[in-house]
C-alpha positions as CSV (number, residue, x, y, z in Angstrom):
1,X,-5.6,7.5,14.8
2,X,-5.6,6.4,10.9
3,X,-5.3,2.5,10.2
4,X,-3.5,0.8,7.6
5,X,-2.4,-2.5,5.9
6,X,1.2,-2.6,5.3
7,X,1.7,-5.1,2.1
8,X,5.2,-6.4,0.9
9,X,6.6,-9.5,0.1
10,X,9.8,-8.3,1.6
11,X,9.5,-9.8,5.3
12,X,11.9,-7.2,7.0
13,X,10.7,-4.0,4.7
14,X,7.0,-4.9,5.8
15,X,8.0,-4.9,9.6
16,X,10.5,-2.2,9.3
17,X,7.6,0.2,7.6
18,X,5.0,-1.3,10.3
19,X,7.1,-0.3,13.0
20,X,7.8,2.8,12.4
21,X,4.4,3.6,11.4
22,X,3.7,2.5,15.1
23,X,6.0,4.9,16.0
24,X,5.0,7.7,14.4
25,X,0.9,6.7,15.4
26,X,-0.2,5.2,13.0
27,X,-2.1,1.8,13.7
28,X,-1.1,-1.4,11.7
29,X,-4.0,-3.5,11.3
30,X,-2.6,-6.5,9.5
31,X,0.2,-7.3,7.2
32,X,0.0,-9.0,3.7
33,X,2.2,-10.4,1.8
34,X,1.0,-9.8,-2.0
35,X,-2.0,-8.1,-3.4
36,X,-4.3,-11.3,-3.3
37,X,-3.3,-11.0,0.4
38,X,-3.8,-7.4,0.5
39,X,-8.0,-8.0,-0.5
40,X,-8.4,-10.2,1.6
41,X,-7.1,-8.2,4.7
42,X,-8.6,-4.7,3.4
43,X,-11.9,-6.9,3.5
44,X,-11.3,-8.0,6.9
45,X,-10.3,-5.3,8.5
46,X,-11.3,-2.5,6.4
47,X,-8.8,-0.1,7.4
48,X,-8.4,3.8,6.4
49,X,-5.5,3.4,4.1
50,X,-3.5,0.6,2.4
51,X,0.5,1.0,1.6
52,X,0.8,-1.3,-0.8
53,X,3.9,-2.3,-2.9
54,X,4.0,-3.1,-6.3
55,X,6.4,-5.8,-7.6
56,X,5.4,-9.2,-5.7
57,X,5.0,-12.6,-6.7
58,X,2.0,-14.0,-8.1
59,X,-0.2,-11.3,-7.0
60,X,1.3,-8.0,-7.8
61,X,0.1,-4.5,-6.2
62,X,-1.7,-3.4,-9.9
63,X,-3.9,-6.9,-8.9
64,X,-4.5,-5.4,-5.1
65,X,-5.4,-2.2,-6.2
66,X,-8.1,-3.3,-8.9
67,X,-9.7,-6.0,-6.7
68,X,-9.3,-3.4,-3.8
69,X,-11.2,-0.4,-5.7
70,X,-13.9,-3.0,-7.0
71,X,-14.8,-3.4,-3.0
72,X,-14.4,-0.2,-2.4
73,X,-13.9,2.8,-4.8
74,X,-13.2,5.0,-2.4
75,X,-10.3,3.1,-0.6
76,X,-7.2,5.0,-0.2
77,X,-4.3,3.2,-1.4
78,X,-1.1,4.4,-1.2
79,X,1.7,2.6,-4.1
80,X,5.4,2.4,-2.3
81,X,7.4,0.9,-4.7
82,X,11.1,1.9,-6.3
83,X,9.7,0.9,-10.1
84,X,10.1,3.6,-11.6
85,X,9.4,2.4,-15.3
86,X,7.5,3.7,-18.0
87,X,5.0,1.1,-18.4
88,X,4.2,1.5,-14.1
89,X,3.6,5.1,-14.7
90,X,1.2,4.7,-17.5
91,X,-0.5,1.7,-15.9
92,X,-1.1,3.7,-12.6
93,X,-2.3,6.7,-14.8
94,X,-4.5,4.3,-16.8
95,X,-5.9,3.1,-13.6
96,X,-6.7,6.4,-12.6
97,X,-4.3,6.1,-9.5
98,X,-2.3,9.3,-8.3
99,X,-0.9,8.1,-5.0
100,X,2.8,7.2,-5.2
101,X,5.9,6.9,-2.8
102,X,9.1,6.1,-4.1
103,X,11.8,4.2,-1.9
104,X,13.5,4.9,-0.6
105,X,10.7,5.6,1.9
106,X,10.6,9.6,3.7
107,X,8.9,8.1,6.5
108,X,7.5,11.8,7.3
109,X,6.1,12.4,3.5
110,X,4.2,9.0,3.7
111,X,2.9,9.3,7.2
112,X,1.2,13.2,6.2
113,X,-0.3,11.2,3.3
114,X,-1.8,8.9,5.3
115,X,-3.0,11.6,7.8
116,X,-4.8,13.8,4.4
């Protein structure tokens, strides 16, 4: 069974995901709440793949993903977000960082991405 970190400053979209990732079999090690969060958890708990989003407060998911890569480069992070700007995409690209779902969220799509 594959482990994650749900992160998302949205209260009910982090426990809506995290539940149905339950569902589905996937196992929900923690939940953060920005990407400062998000290190400190993945540090913690190291789990097999992080779902992070990107537009937070304070700590954003580009800030979760750095920090996260510079503990690990070999982390699998997974970006959910529904920015879909210009200056994401080449950011994400810049940071070498393929691994995008758009929401709305296909629930199936993201869990087979976990399971790769």
């Amino acid at each position: 069974m594959k482990s994650v970190i749900v992160v998302d400053d949205d209260d009910d979209s982090r426990d809506a995901l995290s539940d149905i990732l339950e569902f589905k079999g996937i196992n929900v090690l923690a939940k953060a709440i920005n990407g400062y969060d998000a290190v400190e958890k993945f540090s913690k708990y190291a789990p097999d793949v992080v779902l992070m989003d990107m537009m937070m407060p304070k700590y954003d998911g580009f800030y979760g993903l750095e920090h996260i890569k510079n503990i690990d480069p070999n982390a699998k992070i997974i970006i959910i977000t529904a920015d879909q700007t210009e200056e994401t995409r080449i950011k994400l690209k810049q940071m070498h960082h393929e691994l995008v779902v758009l929401k709305p969220i296909d629930t199936d799509k993201l869990v087979k991405m976990i399971n790769e």
